[in-house]
N, C-alpha and C positions, 0 to 999 in steps of 0.2 A: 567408404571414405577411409581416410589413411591419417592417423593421427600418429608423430614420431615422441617415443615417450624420451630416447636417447640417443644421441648423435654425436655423442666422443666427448661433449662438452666443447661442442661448437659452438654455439647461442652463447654462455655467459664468455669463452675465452674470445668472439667476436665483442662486445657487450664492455670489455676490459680494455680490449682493442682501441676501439672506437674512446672509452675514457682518456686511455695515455694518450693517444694522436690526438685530442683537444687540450690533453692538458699540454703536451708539448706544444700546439699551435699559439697557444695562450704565452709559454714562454719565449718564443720567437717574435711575439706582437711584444714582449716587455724589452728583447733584445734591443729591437727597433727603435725602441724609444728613447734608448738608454743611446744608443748609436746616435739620433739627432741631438740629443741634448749633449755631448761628447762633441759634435760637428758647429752645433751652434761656439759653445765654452770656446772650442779649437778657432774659429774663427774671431771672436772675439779677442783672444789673446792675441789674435795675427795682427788684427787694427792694431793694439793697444802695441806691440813691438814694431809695427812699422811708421807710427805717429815717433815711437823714440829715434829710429833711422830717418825721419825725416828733418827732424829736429835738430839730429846731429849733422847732419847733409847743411842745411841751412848755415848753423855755424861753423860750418867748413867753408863754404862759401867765404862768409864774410871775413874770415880769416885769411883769404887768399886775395880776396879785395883788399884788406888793408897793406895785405905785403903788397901788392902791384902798386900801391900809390907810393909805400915810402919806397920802394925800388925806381918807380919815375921818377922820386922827387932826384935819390941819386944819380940817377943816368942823366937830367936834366941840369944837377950840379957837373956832372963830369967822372963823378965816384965809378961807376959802373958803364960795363958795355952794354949797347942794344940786345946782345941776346938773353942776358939777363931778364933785361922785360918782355923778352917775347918767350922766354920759360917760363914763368910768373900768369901771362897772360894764357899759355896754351894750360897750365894746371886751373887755370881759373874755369878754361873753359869745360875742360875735363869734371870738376866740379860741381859744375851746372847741370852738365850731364846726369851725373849721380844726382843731383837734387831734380830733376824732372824726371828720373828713373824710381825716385822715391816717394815722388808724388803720384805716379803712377801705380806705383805697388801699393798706395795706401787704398786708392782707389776703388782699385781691384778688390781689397782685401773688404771694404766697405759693400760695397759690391759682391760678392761670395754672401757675408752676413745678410744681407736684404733677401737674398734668393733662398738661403735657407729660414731667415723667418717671412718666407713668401710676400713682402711685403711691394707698394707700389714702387719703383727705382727712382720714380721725378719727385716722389716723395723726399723733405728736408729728414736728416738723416745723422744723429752722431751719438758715440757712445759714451758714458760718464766714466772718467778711471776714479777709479776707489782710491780712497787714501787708506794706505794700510800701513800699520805699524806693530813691530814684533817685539813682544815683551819677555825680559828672560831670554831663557835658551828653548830650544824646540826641540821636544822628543820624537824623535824615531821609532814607527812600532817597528818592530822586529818580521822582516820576511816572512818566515814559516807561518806567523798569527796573521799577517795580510793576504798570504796564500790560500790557506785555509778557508778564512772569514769567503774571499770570492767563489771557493770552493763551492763553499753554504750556498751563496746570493745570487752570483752572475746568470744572468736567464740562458747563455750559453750552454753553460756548462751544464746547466739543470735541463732546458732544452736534449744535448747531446745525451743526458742520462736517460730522462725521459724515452727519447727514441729510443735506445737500448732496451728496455722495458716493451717497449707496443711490437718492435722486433719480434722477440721473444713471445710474446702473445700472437704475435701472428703464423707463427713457430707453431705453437701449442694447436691455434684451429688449423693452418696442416694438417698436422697430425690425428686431429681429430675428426677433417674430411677422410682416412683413412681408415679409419675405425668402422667396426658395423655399426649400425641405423636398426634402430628396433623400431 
């Protein structure tokens, strides 16, 4: 029988190997996570700014309602000509447009949110906007310190190092299948 007492430092640079390629697989699983909770936030905000587009849509609407009435009431006096109201009338209807175009973008956006918190779609469904309020002035960190700080954190970046690392271990057992075997 054949027992290998030495093999280039194959076994522990395998052994090392196999460490970083979980530990990096462990970074990619934090990636992802961070990646939905980033897709959730991103969609939330998209409701939350297309409820303001829709709202503004709305009162555009009725803004263009009310000129179409006081513009009939002048064409009806005499003040104005018919095309008057039929410009009035054709922005009105243009505006409608944009307001069922807004309604539909809210939708969607509502819609998008449900899929990513997997949730049922016939399910009743809405989001709460936060009242927030900024007190003082707001500090800015500095670039290079929020650089850095993700440098540290980001499962990315630490993932990408990671590889770098199990690379280079896989490198070394190479090298170490080239080696003699005692």
């Amino acid at each position: 029988s054949s027992v290998v007492i030495f093999s280039g430092f194959q076994n522990i640079n395998y052994l090392r190997y196999n460490l970083l390629r979980n530990t990096a697989m462990r970074y990619d699983t934090e990636r992802m996570q961070n990646d939905v909770i980033l897709n959730i936030a991103a969609a939330y905000m998209q409701i939350l700014y297309n409820e303001d587009l829709l709202e503004t849509a709305q009162q555009q609407v009725e803004l263009i309602e009310s000129q179409l009435e006081r513009t009939r009431s002048l064409f009806r006096g005499g003040t104005l000509p018919r095309g008057s109201v039929l410009e009035i009338e054709a922005r009105l209807a243009e505006e409608e447009l944009n307001l069922i175009n807004a309604k539909n973008r809210l939708r969607l956006s509502y819609l998008e949110l449900i899929q990513l918190l997997d949730l049922d779609p016939a399910m009743e469904f809405s989001v709460v906007r936060p009242e927030v309020t900024v007190e003082g002035s707001v500090t800015l960190l500095d670039a290079e310190h929020v650089f850095e700080k993700a440098l540290q954190t980001e499962p990315t970046v630490q993932s990408a190092q990671t590889r770098i690392m199990f690379v280079e271990r896989q490198l070394a057992m190479d090298r170490g299948r080239m080696s003699p075997s005692l």
